[in-house]
LUMKEDO-289460 format. One record per residue (C-alpha): x, y, z; residue in three letters. Coordinates in Angstrom, 3 decimals. Layout:
<<X, Y, Z>, "ALA">
...
//
This chain:
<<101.198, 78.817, 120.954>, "UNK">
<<99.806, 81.602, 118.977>, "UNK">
<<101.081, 84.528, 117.444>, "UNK">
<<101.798, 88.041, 118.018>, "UNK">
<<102.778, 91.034, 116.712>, "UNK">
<<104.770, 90.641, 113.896>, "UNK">
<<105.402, 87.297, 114.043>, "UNK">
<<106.008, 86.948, 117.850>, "UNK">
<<104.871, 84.144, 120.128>, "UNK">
<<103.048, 84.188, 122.737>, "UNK">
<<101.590, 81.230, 124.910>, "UNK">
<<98.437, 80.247, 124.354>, "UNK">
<<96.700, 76.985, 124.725>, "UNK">
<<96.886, 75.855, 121.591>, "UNK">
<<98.410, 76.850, 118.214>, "UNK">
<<96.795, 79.391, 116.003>, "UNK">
<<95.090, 78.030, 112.669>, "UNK">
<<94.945, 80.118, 109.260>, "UNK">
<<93.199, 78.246, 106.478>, "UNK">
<<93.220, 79.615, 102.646>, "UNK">
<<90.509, 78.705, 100.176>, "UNK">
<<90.960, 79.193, 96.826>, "UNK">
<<89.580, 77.654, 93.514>, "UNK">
<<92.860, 76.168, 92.185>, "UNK">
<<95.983, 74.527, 94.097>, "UNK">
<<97.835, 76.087, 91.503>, "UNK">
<<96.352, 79.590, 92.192>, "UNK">
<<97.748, 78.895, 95.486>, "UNK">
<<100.909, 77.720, 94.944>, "UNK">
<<101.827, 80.547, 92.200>, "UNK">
<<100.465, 83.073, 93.977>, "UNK">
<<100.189, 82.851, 97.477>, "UNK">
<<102.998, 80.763, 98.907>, "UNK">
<<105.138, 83.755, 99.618>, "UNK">
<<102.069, 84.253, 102.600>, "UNK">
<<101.536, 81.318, 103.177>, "UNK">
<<105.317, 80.572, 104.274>, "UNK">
<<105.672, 84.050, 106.280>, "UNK">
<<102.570, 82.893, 108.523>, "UNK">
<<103.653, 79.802, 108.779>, "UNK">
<<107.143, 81.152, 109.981>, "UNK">
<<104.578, 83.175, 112.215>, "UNK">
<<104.042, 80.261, 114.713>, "UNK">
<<100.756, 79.122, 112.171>, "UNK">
<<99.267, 76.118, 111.287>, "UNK">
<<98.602, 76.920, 108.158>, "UNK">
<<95.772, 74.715, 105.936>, "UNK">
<<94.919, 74.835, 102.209>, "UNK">
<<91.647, 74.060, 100.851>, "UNK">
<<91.370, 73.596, 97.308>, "UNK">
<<90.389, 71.391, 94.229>, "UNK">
<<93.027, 68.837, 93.777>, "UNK">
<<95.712, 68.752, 91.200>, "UNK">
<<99.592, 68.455, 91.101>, "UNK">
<<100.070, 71.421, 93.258>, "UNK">
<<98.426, 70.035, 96.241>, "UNK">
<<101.094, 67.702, 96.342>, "UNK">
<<103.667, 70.163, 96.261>, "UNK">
<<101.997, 72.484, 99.241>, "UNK">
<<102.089, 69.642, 101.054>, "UNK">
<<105.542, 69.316, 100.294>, "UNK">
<<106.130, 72.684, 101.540>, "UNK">
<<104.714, 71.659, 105.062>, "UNK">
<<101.279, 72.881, 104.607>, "UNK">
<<98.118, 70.905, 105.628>, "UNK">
<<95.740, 70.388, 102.815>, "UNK">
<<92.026, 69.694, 102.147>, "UNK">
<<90.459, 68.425, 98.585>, "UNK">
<<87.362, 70.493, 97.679>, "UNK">
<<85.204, 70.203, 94.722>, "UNK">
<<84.545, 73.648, 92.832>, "UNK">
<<82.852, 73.950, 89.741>, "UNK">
<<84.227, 77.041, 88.490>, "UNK">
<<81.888, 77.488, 85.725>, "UNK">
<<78.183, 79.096, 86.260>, "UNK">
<<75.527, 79.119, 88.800>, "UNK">
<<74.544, 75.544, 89.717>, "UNK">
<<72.158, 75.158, 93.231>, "UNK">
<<72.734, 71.630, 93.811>, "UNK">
<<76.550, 71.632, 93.256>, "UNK">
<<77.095, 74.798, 95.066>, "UNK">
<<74.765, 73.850, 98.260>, "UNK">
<<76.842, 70.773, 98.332>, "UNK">
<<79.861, 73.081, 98.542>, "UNK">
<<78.467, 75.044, 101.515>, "UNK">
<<77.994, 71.608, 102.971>, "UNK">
<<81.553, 70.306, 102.292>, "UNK">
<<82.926, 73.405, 103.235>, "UNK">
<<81.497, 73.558, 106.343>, "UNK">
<<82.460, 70.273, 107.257>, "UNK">
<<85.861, 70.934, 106.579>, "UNK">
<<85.920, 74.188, 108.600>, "UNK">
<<84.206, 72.431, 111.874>, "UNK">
<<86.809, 69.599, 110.887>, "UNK">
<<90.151, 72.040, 111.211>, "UNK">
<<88.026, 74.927, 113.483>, "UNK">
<<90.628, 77.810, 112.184>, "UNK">
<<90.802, 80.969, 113.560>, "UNK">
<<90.826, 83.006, 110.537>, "UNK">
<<89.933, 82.061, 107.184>, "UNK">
<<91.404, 83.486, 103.904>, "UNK">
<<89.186, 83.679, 100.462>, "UNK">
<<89.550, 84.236, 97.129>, "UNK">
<<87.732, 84.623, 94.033>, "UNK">
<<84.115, 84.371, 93.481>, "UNK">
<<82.962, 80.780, 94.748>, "UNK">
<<85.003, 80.626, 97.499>, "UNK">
<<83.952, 84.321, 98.883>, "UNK">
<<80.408, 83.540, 98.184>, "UNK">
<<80.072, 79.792, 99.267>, "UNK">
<<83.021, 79.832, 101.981>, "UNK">
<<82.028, 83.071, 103.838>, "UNK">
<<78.209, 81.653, 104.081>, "UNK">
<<79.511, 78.232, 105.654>, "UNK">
<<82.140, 80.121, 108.150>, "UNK">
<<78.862, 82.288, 109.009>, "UNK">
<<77.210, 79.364, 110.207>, "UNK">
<<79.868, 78.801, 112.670>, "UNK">
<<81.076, 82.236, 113.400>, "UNK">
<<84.168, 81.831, 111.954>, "UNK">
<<86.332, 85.148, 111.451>, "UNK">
<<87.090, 85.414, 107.358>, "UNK">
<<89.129, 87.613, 105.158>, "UNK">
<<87.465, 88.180, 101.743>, "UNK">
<<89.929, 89.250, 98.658>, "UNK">
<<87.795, 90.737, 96.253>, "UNK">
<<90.625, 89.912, 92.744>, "UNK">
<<88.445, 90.807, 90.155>, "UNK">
<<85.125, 90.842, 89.189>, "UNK">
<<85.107, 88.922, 85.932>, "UNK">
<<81.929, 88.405, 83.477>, "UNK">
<<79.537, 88.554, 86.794>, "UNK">
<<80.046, 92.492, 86.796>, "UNK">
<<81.153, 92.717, 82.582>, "UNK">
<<77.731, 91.496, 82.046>, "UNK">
<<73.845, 91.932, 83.220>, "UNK">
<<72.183, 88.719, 82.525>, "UNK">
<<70.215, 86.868, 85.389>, "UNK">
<<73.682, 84.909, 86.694>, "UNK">
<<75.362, 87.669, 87.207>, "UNK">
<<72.206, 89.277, 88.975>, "UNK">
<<72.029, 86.506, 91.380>, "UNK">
<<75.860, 86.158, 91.712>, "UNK">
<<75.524, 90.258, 92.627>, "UNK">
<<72.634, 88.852, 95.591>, "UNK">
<<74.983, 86.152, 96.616>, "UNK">
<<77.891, 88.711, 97.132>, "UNK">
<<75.751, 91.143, 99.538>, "UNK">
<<74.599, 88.489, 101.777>, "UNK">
<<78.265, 86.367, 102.367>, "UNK">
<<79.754, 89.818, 102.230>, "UNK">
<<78.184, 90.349, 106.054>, "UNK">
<<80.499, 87.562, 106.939>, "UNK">
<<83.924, 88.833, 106.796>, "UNK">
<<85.702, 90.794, 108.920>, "UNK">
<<87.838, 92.593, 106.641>, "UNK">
<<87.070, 92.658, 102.101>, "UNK">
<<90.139, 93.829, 100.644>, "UNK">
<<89.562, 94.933, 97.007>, "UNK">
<<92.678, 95.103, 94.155>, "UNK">
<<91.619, 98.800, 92.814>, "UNK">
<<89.901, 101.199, 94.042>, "UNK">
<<87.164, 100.750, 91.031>, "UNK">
<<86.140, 97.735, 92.313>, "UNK">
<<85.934, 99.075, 95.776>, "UNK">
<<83.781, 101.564, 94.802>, "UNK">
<<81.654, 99.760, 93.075>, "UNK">
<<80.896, 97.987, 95.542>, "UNK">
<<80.477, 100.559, 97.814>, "UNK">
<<77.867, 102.088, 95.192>, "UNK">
<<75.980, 99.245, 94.764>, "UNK">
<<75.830, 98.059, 98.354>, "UNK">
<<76.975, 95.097, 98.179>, "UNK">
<<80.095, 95.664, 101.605>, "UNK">
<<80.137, 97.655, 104.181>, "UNK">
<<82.648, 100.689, 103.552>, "UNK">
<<84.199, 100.122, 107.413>, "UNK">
<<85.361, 96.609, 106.609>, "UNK">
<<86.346, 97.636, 102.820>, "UNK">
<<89.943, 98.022, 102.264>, "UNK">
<<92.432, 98.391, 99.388>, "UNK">
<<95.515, 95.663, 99.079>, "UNK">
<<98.229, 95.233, 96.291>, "UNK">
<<96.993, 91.617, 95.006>, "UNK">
<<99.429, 89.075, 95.865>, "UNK">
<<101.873, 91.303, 95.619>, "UNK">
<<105.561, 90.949, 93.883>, "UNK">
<<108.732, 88.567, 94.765>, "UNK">
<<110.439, 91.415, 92.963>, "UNK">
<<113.819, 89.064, 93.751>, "UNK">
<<112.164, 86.236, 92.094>, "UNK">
<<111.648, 88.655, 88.922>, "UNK">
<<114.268, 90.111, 88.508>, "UNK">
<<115.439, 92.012, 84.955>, "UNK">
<<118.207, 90.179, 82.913>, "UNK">
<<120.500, 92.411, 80.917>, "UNK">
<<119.275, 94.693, 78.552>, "UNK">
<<119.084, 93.411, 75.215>, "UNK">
<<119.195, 95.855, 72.202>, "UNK">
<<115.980, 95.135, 70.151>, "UNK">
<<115.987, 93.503, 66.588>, "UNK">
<<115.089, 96.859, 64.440>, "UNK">
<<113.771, 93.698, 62.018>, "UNK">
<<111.569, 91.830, 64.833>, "UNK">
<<110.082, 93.630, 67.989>, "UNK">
<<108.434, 90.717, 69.889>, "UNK">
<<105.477, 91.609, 71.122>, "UNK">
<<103.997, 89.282, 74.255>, "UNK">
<<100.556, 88.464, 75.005>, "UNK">
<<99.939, 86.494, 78.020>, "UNK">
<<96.391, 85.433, 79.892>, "UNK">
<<93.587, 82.808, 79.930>, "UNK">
<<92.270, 82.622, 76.013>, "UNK">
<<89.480, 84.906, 76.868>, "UNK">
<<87.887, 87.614, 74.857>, "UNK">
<<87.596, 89.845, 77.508>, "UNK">
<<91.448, 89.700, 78.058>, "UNK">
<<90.909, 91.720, 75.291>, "UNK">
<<92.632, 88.643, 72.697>, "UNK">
<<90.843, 89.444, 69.481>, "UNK">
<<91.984, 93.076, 69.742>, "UNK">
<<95.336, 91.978, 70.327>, "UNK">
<<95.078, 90.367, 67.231>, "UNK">
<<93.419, 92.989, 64.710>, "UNK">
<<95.714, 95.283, 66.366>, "UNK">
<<98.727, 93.183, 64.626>, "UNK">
<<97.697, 92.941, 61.472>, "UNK">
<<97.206, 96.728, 61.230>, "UNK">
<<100.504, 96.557, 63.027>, "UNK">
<<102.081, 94.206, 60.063>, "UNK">
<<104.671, 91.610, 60.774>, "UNK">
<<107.515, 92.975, 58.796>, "UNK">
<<109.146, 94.924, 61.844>, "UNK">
<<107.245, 92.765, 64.651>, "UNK">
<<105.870, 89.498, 65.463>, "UNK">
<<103.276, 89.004, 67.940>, "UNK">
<<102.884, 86.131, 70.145>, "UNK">
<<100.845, 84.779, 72.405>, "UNK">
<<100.737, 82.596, 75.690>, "UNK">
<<98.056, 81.372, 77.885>, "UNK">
<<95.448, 78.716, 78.434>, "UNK">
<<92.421, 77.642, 76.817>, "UNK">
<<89.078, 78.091, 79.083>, "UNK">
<<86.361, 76.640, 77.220>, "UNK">
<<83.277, 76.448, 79.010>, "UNK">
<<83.389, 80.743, 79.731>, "UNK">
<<81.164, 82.404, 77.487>, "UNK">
<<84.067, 84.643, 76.477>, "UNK">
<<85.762, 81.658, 75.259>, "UNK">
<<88.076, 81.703, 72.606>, "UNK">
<<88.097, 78.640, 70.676>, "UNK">
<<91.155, 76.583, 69.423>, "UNK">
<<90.509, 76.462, 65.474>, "UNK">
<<90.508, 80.676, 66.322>, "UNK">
<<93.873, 80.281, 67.656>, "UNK">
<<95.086, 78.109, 64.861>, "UNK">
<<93.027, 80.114, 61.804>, "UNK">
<<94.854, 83.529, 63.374>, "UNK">
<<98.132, 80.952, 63.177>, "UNK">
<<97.886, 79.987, 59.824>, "UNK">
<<97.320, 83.456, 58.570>, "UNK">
<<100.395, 84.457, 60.297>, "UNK">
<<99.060, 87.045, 62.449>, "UNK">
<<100.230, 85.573, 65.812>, "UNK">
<<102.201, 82.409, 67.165>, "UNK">
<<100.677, 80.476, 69.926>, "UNK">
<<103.232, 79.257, 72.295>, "UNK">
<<100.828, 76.749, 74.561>, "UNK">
<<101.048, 77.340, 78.105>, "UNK">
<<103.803, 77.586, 80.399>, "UNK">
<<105.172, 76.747, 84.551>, "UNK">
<<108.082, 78.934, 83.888>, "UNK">
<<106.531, 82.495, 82.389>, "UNK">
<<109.470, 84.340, 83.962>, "UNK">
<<112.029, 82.429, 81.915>, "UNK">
<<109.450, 83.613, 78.566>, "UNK">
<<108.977, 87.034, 79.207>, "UNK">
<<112.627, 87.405, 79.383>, "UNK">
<<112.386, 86.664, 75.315>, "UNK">
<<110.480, 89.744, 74.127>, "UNK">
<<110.728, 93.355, 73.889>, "UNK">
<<107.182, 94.018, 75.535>, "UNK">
<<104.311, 92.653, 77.136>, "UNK">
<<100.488, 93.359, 76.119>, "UNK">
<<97.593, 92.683, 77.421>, "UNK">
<<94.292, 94.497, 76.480>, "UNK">
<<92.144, 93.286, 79.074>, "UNK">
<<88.555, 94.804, 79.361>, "UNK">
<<88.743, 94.432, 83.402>, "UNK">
<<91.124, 92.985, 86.116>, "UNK">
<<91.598, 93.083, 90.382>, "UNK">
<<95.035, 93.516, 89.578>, "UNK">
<<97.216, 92.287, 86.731>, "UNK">
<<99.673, 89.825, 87.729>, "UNK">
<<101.071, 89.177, 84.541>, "UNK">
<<101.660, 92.985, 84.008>, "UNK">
<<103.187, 93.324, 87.414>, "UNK">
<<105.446, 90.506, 86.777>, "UNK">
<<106.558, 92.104, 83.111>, "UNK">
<<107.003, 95.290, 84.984>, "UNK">
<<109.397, 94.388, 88.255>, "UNK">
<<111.601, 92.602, 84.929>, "UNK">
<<111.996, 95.722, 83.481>, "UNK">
<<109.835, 95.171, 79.977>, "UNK">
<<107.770, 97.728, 78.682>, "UNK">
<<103.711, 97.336, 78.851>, "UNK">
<<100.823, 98.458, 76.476>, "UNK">
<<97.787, 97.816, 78.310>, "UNK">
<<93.928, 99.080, 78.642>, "UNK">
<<92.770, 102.615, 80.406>, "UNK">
<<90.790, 99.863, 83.103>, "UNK">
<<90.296, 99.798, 86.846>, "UNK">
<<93.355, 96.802, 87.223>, "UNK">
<<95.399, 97.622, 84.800>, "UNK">
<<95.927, 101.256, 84.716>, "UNK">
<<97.185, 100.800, 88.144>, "UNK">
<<100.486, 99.582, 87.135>, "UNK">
<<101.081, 101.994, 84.377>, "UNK">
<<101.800, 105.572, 84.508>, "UNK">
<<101.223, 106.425, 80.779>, "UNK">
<<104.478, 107.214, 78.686>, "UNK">
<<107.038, 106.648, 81.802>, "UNK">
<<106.727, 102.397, 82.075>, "UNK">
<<104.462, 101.810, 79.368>, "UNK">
<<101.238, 103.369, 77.285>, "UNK">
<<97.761, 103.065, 78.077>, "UNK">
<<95.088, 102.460, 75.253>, "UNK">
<<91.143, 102.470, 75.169>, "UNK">
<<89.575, 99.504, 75.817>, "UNK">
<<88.100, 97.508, 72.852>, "UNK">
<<89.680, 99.814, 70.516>, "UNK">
<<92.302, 97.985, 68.034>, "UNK">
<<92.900, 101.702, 66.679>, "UNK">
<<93.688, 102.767, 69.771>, "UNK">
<<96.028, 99.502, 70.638>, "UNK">
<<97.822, 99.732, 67.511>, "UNK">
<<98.632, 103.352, 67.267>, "UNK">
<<100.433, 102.547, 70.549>, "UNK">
<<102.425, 99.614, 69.808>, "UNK">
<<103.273, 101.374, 66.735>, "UNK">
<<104.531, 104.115, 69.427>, "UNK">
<<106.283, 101.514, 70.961>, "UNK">
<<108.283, 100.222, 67.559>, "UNK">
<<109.651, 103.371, 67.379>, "UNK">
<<111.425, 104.194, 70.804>, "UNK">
<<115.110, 104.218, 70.583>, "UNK">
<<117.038, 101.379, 72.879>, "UNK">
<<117.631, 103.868, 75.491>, "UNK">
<<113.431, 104.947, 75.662>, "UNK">
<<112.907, 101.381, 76.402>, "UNK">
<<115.404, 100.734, 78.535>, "UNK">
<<114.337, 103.924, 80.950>, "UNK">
<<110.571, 102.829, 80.765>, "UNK">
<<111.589, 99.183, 81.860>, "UNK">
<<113.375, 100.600, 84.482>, "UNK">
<<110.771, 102.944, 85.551>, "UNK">
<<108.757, 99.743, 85.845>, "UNK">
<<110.588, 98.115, 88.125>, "UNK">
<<110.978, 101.161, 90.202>, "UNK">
<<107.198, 101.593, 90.630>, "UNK">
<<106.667, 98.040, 91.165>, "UNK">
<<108.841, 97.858, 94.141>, "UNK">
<<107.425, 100.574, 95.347>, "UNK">
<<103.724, 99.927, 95.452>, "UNK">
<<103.536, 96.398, 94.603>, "UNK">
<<106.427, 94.468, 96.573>, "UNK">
<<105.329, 91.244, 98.078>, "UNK">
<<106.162, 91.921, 101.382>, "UNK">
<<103.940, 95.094, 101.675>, "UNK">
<<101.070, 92.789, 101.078>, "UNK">
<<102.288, 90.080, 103.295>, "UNK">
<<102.580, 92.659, 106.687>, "UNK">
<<99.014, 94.230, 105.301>, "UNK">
<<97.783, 90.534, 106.058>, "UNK">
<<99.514, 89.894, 109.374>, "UNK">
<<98.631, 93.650, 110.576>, "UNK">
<<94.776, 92.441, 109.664>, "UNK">
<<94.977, 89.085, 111.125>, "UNK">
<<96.701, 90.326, 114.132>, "UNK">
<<94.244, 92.815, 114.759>, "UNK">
<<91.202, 90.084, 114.401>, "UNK">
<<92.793, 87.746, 116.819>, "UNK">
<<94.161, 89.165, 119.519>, "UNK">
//
């Protein structure tokens, strides 16, 4: 079989493949499942391909097909990354799908040059551009080169803002015919859903900071920005992982220093970040550069105020003063003075911001926009 319109069938003389690459199970499993299960419903055989860890299992679980790759996520290696055009390749003259999905930077680069090799049809998903466009050193240079030659390769390069787009527009690095803009992963806004208001502690705001331990998540303002903030109306926490190895690292006697001085808690990571944003009054994250927030997005459809940067990916989800406030990036003046805005909104501001939120997210954002964006492109390849 294979699929139409929509999520039709047709008859065919054999079933349709879609295969997703990514450089985490767990990227796919948190993120992309809500796709992955609509083509699937489709009439698709639908196959992962992804470093193994406890979430392969679980797509498996879920009726997915699943292939162990080997992705060193950290720099510019030749001989590790040839072998990954090498095992890729295999794998995709092993499954021979008829459309391949990509994401993030290895798996755009390396994946689109191995489907090129066997004329594979690919969708690119450009979800941010990280350090290799934050920085100009001689890996990101070549990382740039690498992106303008697998970038001939797809068939359609969605991009998360329309910064990004452009900047790769300017720089030449996509065509603008196959360039197109797409909502990230989009929201399960049923999924994250607001719990009743609770009237804030005039004694403790909690303020929420949740990424990867990352200076350019904008971390070490967030911190400076709370002490000029002072803890005796607030607290200020944080959430995320550890990602030593990135050059942007932040280290763990940091985290623990900042601890002892009683600047921020560290909460350690988390599977359930829904059930932890439901604790605090509102979410920050002063991030120098993202495709698309998904943390904010998630803070957003459950109703919480947001403080974030004036940058492409995370201005996107804020309209400044209605669901949240906007600040300058690496400024901890500038991200102060506006959670210090934020301390001082009555219950019923907050409330009408959070719900302004989720209003806009469902809007723009909602899962399912993203999900018939993807079957309206892969239709449109295929048949």
């Amino acid at each position: 079989m294979r699929c139409g319109k929509r999520g039709g069938l047709v008859k065919s003389s054999r079933q349709k493949t879609v295969a997703i690459l990514l450089n985490t199970s767990w990227n796919i499993y948190n993120f992309r499942v809500g796709l992955l299960k609509a083509l699937q419903k489709d009439g698709y055989r639908v196959v992962c391909i992804a470093p193994y860890d406890e979430y392969s299992i679980k797509l498996q679980k879920m009726g997915f097909e699943y292939h162990n790759i080997n992705i060193n996520n950290k720099g510019i290696n030749p001989i590790e990354d040839l072998k990954l055009i090498w095992s890729l390749y295999k794998i995709y003259r092993l499954i021979s799908p008829d459309i391949v999905l990509q994401y993030t930077i290895k798996p755009n680069i390396y994946g689109s040059i191995a489907a090129g090799f066997l004329k594979l049809n690919v969708i690119s998903n450009i979800s941010g551009l990280g350090t290799v466009f934050l920085n100009n050193n001689f890996s990101s240079k070549i990382a740039r080169l690498l992106y303008k030659i697998a970038l001939k390769v797809p068939k359609k390069v969605f991009f998360q803002n329309s910064s990004d787009r452009e900047l790769f527009l300017e720089l030449n690095l996509v065509e603008q015919s196959k360039s197109s803009l797409l909502a990230g992963s989009g929201i399960d806004v049923e999924k994250f859903k607001p719990v009743a208001y609770k009237k804030k502690d005039s004694n403790n705001f909690k303020f929420l900071f949740i990424a990867r331990l990352l200076k350019d998540k904008g971390l070490v303002e967030y911190v400076e920005a709370s002490r000029l903030v002072g803890n005796a109306k607030s607290s200020s926490t944080v959430l995320g992982a550890f990602y030593l190895g990135n050059p942007t690292a932040v280290k763990e006697d940091e985290m623990k220093r900042w601890e002892e001085e009683g600047v921020i808690h560290y909460l350690g990571v988390s599977d359930n970040v829904k059930s932890i944003i439901e604790q605090y009054d509102c979410i920050v994250l002063p991030s120098y550069r993202e495709g698309l927030s998904r943390v904010l997005l998630e803070a957003a459809s459950m109703q919480k105020p947001i403080i974030t940067t004036n940058v492409a990916g995370c201005r996107e989800v804020v309209d400044d003063g209605v669901n949240g406030y906007l600040c300058k990036v690496k400024d901890v003046n500038s991200l102060s003075k506006q959670m210090k805005k934020m301390l001082l909104l009555s219950d019923d501001e907050l409330e009408k911001m959070g719900i302004k939120g989720r209003e806009k997210v469902k809007k723009e954002f909602d899962e399912k926009l993203v999900i018939d964006k993807y079957r309206e492109t892969i239709d449109y390849i295929l048949l």
